[in-house]
C-alpha positions as CSV (number, residue, x, y, z in Angstrom):
1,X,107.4,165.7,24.3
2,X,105.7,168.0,21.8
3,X,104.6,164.9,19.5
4,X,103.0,163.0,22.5
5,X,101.2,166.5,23.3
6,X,99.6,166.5,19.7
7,X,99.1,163.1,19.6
8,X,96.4,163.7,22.6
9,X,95.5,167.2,23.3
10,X,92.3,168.7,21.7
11,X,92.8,170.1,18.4
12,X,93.4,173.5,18.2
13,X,94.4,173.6,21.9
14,X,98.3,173.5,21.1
15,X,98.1,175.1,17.2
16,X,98.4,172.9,13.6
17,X,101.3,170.1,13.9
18,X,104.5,170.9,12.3
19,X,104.3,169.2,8.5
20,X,106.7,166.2,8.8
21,X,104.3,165.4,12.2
22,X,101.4,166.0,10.2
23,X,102.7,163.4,7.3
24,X,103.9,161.0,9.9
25,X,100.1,160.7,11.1
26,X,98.8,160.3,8.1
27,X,101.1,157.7,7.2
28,X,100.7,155.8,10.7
29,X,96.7,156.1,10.1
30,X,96.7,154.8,6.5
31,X,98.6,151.9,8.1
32,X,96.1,151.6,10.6
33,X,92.9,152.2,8.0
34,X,94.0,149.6,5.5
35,X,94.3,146.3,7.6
36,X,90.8,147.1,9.3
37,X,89.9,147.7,5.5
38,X,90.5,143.9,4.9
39,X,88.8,143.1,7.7
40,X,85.5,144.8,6.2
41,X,86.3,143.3,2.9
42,X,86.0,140.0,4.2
43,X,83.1,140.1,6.0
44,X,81.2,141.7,3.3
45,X,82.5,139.0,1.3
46,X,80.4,136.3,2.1
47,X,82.8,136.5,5.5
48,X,85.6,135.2,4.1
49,X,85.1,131.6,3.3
50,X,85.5,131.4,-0.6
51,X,89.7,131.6,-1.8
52,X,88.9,134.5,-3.5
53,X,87.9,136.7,-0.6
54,X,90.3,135.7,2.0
55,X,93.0,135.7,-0.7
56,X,91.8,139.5,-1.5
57,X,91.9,140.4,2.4
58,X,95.5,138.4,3.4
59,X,96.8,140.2,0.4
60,X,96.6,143.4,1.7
61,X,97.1,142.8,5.3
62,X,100.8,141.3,4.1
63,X,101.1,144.4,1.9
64,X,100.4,147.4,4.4
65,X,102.6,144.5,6.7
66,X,105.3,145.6,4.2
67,X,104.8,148.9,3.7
68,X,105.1,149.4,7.6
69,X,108.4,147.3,7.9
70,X,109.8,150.0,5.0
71,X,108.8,152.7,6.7
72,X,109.9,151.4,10.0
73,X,113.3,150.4,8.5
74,X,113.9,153.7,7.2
75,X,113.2,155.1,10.6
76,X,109.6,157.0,9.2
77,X,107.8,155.4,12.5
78,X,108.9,154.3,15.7
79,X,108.8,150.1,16.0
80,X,108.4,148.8,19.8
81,X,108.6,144.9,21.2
82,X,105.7,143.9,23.4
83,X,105.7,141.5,25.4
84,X,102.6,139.8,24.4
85,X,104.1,139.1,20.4
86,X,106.4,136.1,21.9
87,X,103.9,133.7,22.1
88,X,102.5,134.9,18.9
89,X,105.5,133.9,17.5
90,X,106.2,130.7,19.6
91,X,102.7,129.5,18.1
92,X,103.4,130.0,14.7
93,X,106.8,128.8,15.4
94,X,105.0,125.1,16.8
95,X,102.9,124.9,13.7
96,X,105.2,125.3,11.5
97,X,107.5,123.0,13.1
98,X,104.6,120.3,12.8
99,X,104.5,120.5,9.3
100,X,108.2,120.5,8.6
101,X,108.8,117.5,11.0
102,X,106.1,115.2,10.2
103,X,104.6,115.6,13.7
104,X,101.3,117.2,11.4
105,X,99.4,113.9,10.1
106,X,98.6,116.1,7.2
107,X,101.5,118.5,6.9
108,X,99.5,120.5,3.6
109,X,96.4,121.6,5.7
110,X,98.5,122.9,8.7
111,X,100.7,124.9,6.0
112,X,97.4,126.4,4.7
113,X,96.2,126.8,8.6
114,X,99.6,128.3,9.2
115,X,98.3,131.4,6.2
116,X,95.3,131.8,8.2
117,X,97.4,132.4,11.2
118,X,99.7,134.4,9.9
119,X,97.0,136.9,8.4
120,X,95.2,137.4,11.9
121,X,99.2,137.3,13.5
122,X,99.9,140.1,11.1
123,X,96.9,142.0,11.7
124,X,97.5,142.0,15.5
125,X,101.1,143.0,14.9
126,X,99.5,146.4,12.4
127,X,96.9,146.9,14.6
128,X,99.0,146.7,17.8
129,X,101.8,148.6,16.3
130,X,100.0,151.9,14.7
131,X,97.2,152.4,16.7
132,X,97.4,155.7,19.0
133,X,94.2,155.4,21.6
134,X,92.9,158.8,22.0
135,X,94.0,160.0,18.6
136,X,92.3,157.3,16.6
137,X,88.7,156.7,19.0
138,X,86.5,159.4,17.4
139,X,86.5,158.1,13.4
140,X,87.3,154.3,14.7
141,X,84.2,154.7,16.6
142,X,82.2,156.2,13.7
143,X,83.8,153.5,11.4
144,X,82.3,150.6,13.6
145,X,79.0,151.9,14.3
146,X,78.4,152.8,11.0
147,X,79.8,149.4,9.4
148,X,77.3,147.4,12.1
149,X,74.4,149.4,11.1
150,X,75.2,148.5,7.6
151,X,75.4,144.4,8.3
152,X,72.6,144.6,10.6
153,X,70.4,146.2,8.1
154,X,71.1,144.1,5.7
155,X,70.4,140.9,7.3
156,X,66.9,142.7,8.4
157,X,66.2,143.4,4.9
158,X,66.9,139.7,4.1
159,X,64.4,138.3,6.6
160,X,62.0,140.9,5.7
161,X,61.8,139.6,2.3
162,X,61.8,136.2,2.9
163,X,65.5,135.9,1.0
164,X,67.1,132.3,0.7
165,X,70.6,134.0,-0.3
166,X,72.7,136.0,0.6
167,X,72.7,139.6,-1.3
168,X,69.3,138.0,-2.2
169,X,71.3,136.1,-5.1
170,X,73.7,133.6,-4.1
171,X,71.8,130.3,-2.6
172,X,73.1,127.2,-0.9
173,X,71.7,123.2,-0.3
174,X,73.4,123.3,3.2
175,X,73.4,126.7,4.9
176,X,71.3,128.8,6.9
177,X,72.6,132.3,5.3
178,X,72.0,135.9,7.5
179,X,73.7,139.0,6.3
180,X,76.8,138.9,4.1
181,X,77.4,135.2,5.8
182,X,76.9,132.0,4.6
183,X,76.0,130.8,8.0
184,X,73.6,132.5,10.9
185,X,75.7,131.2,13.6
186,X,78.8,132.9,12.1
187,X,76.7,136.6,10.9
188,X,75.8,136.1,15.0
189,X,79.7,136.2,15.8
190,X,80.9,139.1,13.9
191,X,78.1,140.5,15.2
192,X,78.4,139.9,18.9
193,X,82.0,141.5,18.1
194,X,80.7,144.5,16.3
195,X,77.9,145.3,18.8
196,X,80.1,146.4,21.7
197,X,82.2,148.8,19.9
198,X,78.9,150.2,18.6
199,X,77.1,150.1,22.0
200,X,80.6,152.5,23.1
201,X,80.0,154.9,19.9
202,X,76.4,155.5,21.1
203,X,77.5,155.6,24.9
204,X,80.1,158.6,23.9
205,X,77.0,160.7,22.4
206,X,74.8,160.4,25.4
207,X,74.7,163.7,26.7
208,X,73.1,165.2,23.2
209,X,69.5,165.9,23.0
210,X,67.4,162.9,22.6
211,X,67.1,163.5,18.7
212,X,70.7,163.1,18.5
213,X,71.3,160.6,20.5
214,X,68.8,158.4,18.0
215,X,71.3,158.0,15.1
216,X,73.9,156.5,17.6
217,X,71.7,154.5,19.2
218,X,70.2,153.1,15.8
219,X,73.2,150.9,15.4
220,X,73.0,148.8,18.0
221,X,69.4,148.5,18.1
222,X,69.8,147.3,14.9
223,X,72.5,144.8,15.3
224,X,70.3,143.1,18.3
225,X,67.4,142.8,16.5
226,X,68.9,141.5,13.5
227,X,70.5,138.7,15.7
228,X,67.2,138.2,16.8
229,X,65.9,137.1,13.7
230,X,69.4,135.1,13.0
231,X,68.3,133.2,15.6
232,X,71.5,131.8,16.6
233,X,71.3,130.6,20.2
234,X,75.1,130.7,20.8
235,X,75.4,134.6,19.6
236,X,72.5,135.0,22.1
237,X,74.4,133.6,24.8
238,X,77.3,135.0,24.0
239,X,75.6,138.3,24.1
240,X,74.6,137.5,27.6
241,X,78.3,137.0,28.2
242,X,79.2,140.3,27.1
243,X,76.6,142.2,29.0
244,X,77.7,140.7,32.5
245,X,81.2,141.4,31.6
246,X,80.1,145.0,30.7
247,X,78.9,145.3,33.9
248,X,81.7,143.5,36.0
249,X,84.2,146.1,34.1
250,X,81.6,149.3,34.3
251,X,82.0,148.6,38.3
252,X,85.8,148.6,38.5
253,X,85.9,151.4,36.3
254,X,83.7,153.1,38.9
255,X,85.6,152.0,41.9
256,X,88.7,153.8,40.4
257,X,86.4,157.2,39.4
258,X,87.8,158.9,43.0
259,X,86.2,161.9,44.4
260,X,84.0,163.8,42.2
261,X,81.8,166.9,42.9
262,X,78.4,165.2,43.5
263,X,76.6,167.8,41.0
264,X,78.8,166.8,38.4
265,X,78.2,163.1,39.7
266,X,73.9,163.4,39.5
267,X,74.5,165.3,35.8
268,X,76.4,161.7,34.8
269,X,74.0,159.6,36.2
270,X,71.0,161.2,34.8
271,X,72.8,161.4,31.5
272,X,73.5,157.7,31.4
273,X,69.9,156.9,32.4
274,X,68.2,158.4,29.7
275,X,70.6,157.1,26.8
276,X,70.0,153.6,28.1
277,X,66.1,154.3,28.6
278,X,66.0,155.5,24.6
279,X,68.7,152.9,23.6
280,X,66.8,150.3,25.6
281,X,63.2,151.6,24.1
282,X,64.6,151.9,20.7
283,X,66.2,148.0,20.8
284,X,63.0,146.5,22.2
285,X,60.9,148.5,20.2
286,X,62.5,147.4,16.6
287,X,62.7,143.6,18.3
288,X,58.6,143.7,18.6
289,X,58.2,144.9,15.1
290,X,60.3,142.6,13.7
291,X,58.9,139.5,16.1
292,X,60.1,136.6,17.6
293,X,59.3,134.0,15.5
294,X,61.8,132.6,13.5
295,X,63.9,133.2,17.6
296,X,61.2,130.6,19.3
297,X,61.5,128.2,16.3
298,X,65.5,127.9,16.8
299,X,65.2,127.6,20.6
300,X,62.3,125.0,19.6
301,X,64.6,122.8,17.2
302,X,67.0,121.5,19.8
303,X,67.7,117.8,18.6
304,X,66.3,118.3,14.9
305,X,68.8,121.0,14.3
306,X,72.3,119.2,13.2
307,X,74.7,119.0,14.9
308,X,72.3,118.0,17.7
309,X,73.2,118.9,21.1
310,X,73.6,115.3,21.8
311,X,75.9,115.0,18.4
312,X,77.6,117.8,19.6
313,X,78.6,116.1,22.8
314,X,79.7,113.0,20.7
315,X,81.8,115.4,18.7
316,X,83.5,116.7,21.8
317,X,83.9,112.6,22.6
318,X,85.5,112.5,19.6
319,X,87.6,115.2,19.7
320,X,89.1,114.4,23.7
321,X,89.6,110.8,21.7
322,X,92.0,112.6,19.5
323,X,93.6,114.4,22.0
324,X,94.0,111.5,24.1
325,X,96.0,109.4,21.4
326,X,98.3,112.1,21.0
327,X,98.4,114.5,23.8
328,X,101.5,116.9,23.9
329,X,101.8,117.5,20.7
330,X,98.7,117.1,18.3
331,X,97.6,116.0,15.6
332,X,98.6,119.1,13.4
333,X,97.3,122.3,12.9
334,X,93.9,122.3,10.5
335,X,94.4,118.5,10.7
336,X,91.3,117.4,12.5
337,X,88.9,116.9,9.9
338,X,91.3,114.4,8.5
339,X,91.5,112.7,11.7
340,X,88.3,112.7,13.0
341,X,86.9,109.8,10.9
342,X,88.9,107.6,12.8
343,X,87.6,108.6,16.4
344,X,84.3,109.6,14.7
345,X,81.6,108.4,18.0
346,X,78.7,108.6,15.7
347,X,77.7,109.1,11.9
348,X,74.9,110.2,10.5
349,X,76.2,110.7,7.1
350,X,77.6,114.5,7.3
351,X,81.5,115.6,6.8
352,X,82.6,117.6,9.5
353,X,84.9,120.3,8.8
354,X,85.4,121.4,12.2
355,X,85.1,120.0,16.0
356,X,82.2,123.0,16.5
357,X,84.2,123.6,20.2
358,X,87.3,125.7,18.6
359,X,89.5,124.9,21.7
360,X,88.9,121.2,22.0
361,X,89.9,121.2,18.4
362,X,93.1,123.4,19.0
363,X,94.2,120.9,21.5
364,X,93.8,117.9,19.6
365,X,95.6,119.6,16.9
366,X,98.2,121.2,18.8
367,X,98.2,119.3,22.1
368,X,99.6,120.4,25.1
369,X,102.3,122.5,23.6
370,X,99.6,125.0,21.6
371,X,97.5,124.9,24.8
372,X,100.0,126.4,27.1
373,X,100.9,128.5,24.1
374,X,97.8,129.8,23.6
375,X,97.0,130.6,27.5
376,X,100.0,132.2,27.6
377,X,98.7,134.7,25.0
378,X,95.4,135.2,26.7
379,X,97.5,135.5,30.1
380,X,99.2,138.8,28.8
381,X,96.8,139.8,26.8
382,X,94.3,139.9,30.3
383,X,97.7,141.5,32.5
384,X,97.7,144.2,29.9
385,X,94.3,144.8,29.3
386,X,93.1,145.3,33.6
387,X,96.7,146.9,33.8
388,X,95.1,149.7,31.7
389,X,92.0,149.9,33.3
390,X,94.2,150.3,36.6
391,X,95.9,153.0,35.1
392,X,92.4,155.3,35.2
393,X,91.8,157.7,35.3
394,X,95.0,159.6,33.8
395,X,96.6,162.0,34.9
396,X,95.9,164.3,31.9
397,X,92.4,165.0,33.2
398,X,94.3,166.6,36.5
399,X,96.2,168.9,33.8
400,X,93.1,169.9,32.0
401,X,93.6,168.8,29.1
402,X,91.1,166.4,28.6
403,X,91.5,164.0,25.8
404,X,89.0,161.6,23.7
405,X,88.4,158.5,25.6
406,X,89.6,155.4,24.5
407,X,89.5,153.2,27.4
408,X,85.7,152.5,26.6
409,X,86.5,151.5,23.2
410,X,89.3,149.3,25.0
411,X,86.5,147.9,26.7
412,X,84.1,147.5,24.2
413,X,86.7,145.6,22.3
414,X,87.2,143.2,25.1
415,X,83.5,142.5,25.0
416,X,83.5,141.6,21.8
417,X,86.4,139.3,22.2
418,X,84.9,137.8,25.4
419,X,81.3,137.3,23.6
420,X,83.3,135.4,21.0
421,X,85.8,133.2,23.1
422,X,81.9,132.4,24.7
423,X,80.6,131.5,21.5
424,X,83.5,129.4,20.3
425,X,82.4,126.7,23.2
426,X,79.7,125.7,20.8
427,X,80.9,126.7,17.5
428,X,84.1,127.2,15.0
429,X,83.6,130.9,14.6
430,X,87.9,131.5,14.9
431,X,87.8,129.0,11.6
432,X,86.1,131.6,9.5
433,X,88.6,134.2,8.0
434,X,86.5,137.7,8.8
435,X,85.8,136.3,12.0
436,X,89.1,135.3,12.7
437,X,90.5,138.9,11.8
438,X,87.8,141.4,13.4
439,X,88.6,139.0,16.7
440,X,92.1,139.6,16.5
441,X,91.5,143.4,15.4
442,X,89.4,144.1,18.5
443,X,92.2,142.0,20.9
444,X,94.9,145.0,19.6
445,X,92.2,147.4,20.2
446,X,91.8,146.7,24.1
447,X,95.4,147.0,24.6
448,X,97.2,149.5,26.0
449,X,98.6,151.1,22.6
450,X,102.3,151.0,21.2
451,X,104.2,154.3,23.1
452,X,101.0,154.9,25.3
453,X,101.4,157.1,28.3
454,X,97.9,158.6,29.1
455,X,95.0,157.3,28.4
456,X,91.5,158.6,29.2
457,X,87.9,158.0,29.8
């Protein structure tokens, strides 16, 4: 009982941890710290793409996966089942059972999909396992508004200076770089992820004075307007996406407030209005400055840009084609740009990589089997996630003890996995390695954590 009290009363309130506490939290942090570390790696790292760089990030994501089964092993932290790892598991278990049987038309590329999985599949496990809530929301939401203003920033700085490259040095025949990516449309889906959880970090600073609220609300500001001038009209969408389910969730989460003394109610209000008047200013304001341009060009393009819209529609031809011919259980995992020549509806003289509709392509890859798989994940992981929104507010606000609160960044992670399950209609966002890991980092983050029994807003 003592442990769960320092784990989420104010510090100070109950006096200094007893030592072997005090290294089990630093340990369980580190844990936490290093996968996330990856993460940032690889999206600085030109997000991912290049061996090198994913190779870097799985490495240590498998090692802290390790270190954490020692320590658990030895009995140094407490290991619990949830419910939401069997499918996990029952995925991997499909894919690997393509490439072992020969049901994979390319048995090598669904072994190197299977790495990519098992990376993310790890990270969810670290993540899942070792985060804490209320303990870990003040530095995790300093981490992630910091790390957007950083990316967002840099991609302004590109644009501003007319840059070709990324890190104004490295160039490429076939890309469209912004940021640390190689392509806009990609830089717009980390983004879209990163914004929320730096949208929360500002939220939970609104009642300072005006001139402190600025640095918080700097982030985001930042991160719209440099997705502005990315121009990516998925990661504008998908932004869309995330404010209405913002707003759906702010609403439920309002419902469930109860009975509150109406002073204390107006003070809130009036609070909430002015951080989102000088959040709102702030946004708009560094928008105008930076101008529209390069926004009304994209939206402009429409059939010039490739793929098309109307060679995106004969790619998701294509890809039901593939499905069709084998339809319970795929083609393979990572297979389809093998197979899609064959069912190709059009060609205009351009390899495609990926279906650029990530779930038509994990059912033709996976068929039915990885598709009731897969919305079995996304089934728990949505029980989970409203059952802790049902479970506010705590009752350790009715003790007075009131904790950080990490149901908003639960909900700011949610966002950003919804603005990316959006954006993945139109694009293969889950195919690029940082992408692929933040998504999964930020689906641990909006659960309910490992041992929870409060949580707080």
């Amino acid at each position: 009982m003592s442990e769960r009290l320092h784990a989420y009363a104010p510090a100070g309130l109950l006096g200094a941890p007893p030592p072997r506490l005090a290294r089990a939290e630093i340990r369980r942090r580190l844990l936490l710290a290093a996968p996330l570390t990856a993460v940032g790696f690889a999206i600085w790292a030109f997000g991912g793409v290049y061996g090198w760089a994913y190779g870097i990030a799985y490495l240590l994501i498998f090692a802290t996966l390790g270190a954490w089964a020692w320590f658990g092993w030895r009995g140094a932290l407490a290991m619990r089942w949830q419910p939401i790892y069997l499918p996990v598991l029952l995925f991997g278990a499909w894919a690997a059972l393509q490439a072992a049987t020969g049901l994979s038309a390319v048995p090598a590329a669904t072994a190197g999909a299977l790495l990519h999985l098992g990376a993310a599949g790890a990270l969810f496990l670290l993540v899942s396992q070792t985060y804490r809530g209320d303990a870990d929301v003040e530095w995790l939401a300093r981490s992630f508004s910091l790390f957007t203003a950083a990316l967002a920033l840099l991609a302004i700085l590109e644009a501003l200076t007319a840059s070709h490259g990324v890190y104004w040095t490295f160039t490429y025949a076939y890309a469209s770089p912004a940021g640390s990516f190689v392509n806009r449309d990609h830089f717009a889906g980390c983004m879209e992820m990163l914004l929320p959880m730096a949208t929360v970090a500002a939220y939970r600073q609104r009642r300072r004075s005006w001139l402190e609220f600025l640095p918080w609300a700097a982030p985001p500001a930042l991160g719209v307007a440099a997705m502005v001038l990315a121009a990516s009209r998925g990661g504008l969408v998908a932004l869309a996406a995330e404010a209405a389910a913002g707003l759906l969730i702010l609403g439920f989460l309002e419902r469930r407030r109860g009975a509150r003394a109406e002073r204390a109610a107006r003070q809130e209000r009036r609070s909430r209005w002015a951080a989102l008047w000088l959040a709102g200013g702030l946004t708009l304001g560094l928008v105008l400055l930076l101008g529209t341009q390069r926004l009304q060009r994209r939206l402009a393009e429409g059939a010039a840009f490739r793929p098309s819209l109307e060679q995106r529609a004969a790619l998701n031809s294509s890809t039901l084609a593939m499905f069709r011919a084998r339809p319970l259980t795929g083609w393979g995992l990572g297979a389809w740009a093998y197979v899609y020549p064959a069912y190709a509806r059009f060609d205009n003289g351009t390899f495609y990589a990926y279906a650029h509709n990530d779930y038509l392509q994990l059912l033709a890859e996976t068929g039915v089997i990885g598709a009731l798989l897969a919305g079995w994940f996304w089934a728990v992981w949505a029980w989970e996630f409203l059952r802790r929104l049902r479970r506010w507010p705590p009752a350790l606000l009715q003790t007075g003890l009131r904790a950080p609160p990490a149901v908003p960044l639960a909900v700011a992670a949610a966002m950003g996995c919804v603005g990316l399950l959006v954006h993945s209609w139109v694009d293969f966002n889950l195919h690029i390695p940082a992408n692929l890991l933040l998504f999964f980092a930020l689906a641990a983050l909006a659960l309910p954590p490992a041992g929870e029994t409060v949580n707080s807003l």
